[in-house]
C-alpha positions as CSV (number, residue, x, y, z in Angstrom):
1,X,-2.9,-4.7,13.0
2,X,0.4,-5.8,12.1
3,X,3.7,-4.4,11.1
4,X,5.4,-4.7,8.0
5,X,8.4,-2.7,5.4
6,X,8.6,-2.0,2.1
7,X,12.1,-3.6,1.8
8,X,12.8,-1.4,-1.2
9,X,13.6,0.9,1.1
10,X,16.1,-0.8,3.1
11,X,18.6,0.1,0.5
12,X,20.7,-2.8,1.4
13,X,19.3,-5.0,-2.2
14,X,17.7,-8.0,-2.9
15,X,17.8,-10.6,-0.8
16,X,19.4,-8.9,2.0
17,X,16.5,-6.9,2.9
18,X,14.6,-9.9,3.8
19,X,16.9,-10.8,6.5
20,X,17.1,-7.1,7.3
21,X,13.8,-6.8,7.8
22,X,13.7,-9.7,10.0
23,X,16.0,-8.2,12.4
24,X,14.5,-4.8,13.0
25,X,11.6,-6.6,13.9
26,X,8.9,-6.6,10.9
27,X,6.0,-9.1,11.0
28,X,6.0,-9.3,7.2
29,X,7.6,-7.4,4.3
30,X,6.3,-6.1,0.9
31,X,8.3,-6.7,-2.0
32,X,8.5,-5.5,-5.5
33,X,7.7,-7.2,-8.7
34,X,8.1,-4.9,-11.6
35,X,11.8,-5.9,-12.0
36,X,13.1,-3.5,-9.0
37,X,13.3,-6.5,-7.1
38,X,11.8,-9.2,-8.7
39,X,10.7,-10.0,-12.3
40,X,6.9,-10.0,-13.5
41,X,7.8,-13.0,-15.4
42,X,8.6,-15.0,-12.1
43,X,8.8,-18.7,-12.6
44,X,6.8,-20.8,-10.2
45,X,10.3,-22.1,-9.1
46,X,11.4,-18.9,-8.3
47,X,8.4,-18.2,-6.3
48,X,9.0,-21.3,-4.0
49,X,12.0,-19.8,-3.3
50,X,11.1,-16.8,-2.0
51,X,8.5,-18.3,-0.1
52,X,10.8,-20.5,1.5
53,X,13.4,-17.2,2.1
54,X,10.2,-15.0,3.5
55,X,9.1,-18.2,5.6
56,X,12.9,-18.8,6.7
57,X,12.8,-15.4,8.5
58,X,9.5,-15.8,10.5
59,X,7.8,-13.3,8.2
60,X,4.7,-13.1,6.1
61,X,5.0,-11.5,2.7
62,X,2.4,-9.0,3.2
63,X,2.0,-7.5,-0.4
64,X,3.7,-7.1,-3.4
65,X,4.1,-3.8,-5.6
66,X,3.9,-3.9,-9.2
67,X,4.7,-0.1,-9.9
68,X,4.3,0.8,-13.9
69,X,3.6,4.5,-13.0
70,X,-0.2,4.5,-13.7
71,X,-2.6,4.5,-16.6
72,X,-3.5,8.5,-17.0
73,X,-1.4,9.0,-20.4
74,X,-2.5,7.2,-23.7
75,X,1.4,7.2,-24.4
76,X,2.4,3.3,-23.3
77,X,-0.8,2.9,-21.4
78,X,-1.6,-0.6,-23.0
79,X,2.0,-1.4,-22.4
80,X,1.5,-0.6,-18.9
81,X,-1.4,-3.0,-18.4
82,X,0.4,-5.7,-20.2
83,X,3.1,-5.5,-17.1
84,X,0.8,-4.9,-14.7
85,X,-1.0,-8.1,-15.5
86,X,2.2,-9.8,-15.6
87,X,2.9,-8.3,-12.1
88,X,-0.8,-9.7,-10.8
89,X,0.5,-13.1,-12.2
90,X,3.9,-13.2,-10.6
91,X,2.2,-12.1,-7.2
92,X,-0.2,-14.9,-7.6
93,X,2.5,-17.3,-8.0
94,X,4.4,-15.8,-4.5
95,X,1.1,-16.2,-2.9
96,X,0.5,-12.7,-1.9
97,X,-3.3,-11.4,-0.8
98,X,-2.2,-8.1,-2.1
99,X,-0.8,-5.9,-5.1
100,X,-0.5,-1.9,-4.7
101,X,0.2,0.3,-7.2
102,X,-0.5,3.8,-8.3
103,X,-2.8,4.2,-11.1
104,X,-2.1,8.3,-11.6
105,X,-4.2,11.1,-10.7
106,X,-8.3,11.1,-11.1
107,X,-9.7,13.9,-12.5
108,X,-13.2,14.6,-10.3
109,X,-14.6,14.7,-14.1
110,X,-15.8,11.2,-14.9
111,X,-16.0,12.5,-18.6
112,X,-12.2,13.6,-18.9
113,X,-10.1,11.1,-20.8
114,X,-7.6,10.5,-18.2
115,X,-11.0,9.3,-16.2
116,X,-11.5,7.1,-18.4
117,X,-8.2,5.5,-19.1
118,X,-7.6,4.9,-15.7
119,X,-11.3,3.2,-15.4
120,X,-11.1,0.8,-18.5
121,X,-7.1,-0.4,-16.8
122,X,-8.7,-1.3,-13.8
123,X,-11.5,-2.5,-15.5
124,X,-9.0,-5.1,-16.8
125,X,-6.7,-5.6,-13.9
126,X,-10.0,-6.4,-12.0
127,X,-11.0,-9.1,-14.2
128,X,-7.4,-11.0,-13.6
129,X,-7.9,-10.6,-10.2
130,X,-10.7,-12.3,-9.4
131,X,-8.9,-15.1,-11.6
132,X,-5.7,-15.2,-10.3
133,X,-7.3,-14.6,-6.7
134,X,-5.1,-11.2,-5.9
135,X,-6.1,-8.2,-4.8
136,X,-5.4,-4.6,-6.3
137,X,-5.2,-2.0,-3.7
138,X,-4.7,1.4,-5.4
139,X,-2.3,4.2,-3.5
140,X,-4.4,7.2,-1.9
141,X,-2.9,10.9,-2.4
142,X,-3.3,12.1,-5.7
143,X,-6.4,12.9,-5.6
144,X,-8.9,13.2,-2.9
145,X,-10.5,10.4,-1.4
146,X,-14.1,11.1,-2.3
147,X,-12.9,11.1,-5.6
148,X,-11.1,7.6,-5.2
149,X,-13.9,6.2,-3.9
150,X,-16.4,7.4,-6.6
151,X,-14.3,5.5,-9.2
152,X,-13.9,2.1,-6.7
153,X,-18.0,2.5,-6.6
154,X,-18.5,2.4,-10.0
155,X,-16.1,-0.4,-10.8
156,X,-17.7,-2.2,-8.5
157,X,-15.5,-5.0,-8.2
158,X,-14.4,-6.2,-5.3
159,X,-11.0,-7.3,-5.7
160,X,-9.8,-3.5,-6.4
161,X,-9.7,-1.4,-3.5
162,X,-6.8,1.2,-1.8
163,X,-3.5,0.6,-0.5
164,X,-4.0,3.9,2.0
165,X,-0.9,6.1,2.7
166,X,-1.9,8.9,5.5
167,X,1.6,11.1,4.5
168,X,0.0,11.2,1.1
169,X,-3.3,12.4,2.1
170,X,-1.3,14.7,4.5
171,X,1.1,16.3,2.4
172,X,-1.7,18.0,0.6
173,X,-3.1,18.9,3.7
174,X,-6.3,16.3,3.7
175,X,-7.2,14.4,7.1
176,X,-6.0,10.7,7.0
177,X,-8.6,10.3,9.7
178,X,-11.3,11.5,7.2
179,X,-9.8,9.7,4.5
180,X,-9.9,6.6,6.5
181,X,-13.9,7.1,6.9
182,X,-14.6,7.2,3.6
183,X,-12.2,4.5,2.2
184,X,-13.3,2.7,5.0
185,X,-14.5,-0.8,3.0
186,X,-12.2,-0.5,0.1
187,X,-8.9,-0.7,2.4
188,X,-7.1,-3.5,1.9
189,X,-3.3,-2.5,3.1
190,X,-1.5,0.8,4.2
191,X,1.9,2.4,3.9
192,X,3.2,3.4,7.8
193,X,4.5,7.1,6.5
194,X,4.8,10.7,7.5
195,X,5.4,13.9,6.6
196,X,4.4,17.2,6.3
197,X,2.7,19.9,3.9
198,X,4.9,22.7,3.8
199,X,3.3,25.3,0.9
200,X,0.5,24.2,-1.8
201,X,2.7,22.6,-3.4
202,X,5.5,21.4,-1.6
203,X,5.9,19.1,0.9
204,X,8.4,16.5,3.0
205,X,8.7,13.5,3.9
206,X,9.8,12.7,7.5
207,X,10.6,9.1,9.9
208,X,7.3,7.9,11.7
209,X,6.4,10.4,14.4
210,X,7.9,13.4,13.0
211,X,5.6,14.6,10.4
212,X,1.6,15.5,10.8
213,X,0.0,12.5,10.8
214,X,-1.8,12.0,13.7
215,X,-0.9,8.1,14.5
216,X,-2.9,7.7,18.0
217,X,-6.1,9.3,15.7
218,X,-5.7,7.8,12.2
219,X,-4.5,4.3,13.9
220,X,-7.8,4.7,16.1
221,X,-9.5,5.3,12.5
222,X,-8.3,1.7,11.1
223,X,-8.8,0.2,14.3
224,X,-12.9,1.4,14.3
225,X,-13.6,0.0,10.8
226,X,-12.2,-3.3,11.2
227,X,-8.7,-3.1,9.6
228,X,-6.8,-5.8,11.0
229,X,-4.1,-5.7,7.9
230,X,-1.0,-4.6,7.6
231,X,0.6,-1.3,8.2
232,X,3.7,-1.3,5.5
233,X,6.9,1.4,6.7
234,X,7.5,3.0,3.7
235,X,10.9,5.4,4.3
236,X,11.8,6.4,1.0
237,X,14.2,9.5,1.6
238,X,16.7,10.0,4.3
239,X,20.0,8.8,5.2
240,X,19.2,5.7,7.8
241,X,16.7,4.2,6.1
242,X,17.5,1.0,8.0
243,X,17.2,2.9,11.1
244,X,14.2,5.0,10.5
245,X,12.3,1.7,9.6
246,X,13.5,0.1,12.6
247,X,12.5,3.3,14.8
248,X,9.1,3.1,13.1
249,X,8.6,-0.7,14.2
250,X,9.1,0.5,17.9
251,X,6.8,4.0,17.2
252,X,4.0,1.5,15.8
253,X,4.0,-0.5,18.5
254,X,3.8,2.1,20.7
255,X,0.9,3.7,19.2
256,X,-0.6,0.3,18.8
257,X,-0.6,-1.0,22.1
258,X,-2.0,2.3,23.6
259,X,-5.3,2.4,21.2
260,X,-8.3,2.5,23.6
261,X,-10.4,-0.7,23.7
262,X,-13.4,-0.9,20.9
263,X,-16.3,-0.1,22.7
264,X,-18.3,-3.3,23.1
265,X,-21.1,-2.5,20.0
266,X,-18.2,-1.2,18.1
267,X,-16.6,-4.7,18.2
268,X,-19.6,-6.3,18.1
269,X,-20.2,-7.7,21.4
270,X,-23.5,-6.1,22.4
């Protein structure tokens, strides 16, 4: 697995927090392309030059985002595709394997309208996908990840999957471990977050470590289905988000490099 940020988070602007990242140690970054840090209507010079800024650094851009807020409400939901599509374009262009998003909360009730809304968006952000050769990996924590995964199972396409965040699942007191099991083939990308349920209905964030994730558990999770991707710090309260990120790097790689080996069928050795 490998370590990236969501340089968003940085809070030190665009494109500072490529260079920022760089020096508290990130393997690859994951940047923003609904207009927060770059455009959806990215030119293919543009591009270039961010590739060449990410490849300047020694790092691998890892994903994009292309946030719109989700597809649950009728009110600008076709407006919301339109960008989102736009977003899938421009992340084709910067060459990224990946673009997360949230895509609002899905009601257990395949009938409900809000199921449905949310099914027909990815319906059509699936079908540019496989054109533009980008994936769509949808945030976990909303809803639960049975839930999740009944709606990736009947879309059935494989270029929309789950970008999984264990403080989300957390926060609302569900086991990242669990979640991780029945995600398991739709992962494509994860947030590196943490935090804590505090009541049924609130809860905080908190720096890597701190919170009730259990890292050496969920990390051993990934590492027995076969996720070799990235695990993106996301930091997004606080007052050092520079330093919490950079803290995180050095708590991942802790956690990383003391995972127990694969048993030998596990890796597929016997």
């Amino acid at each position: 697995m490998k370590i990236g940020v969501v340089t968003v988070n940085l809070h030190v602007g665009w494109p500072a927090c490529i260079q920022t990242a760089a020096q508290i140690g990130a393997e690859g970054v994951s940047v923003r392309v609904n207009g927060e840090e770059l455009r959806p209507d990215l030119t293919a010079a543009e591009a270039e030059e961010v590739r060449e800024l990410v490849a300047r650094h020694g790092l691998i851009l890892a994903s994009t985002c292309g946030e719109v807020g989700g597809f649950a409400q009728e009110e600008h939901w076709q407006q919301r595709l339109d960008t989102t599509l736009r977003c899938l374009q421009a992340s084709a262009l910067l060459g990224a394997p990946v673009m997360t998003a949230h895509v609002g909360v899905i009601p257990e009730d395949r009938e409900h309208p809000t199921w449905r809304r949310i099914f027909q968006a990815l319906q059509a952000i699936g079908e540019v996908c496989e054109k533009v050769q980008v994936k769509f990996a949808i945030e976990t924590g909303p809803e639960h990840p049975a839930v999740l995964r009944d709606m990736l199972e009947r879309l059935g396409n494989p270029y929309v999957g789950v970008n999984f965040d264990p403080a989300n699942l957390v926060m609302r007191g569900w086991s990242p471990q669990a979640g991780v099991r029945i995600l398991r083939e739709y992962i494509f990308h994860t947030h590196a977050k943490d935090g804590r349920c505090l009541s049924a209905t609130s809860y905080k964030e908190l720096p890597l470590g701190e919170g009730d994730v259990c890292y050496p558990l969920y990390l051993q999770a990934l590492q027995e289905i076969g996720f070799d991707g990235f695990l993106a710090i996301e930091r997004e309260t606080g007052n050092d988000r520079v330093g919490d990120m950079r803290r995180g790097i050095e708590f991942l790689r802790r956690e990383l490099a003391n995972l127990p080996p694969l048993p030998r069928t596990s890796a597929g050795l016997a």
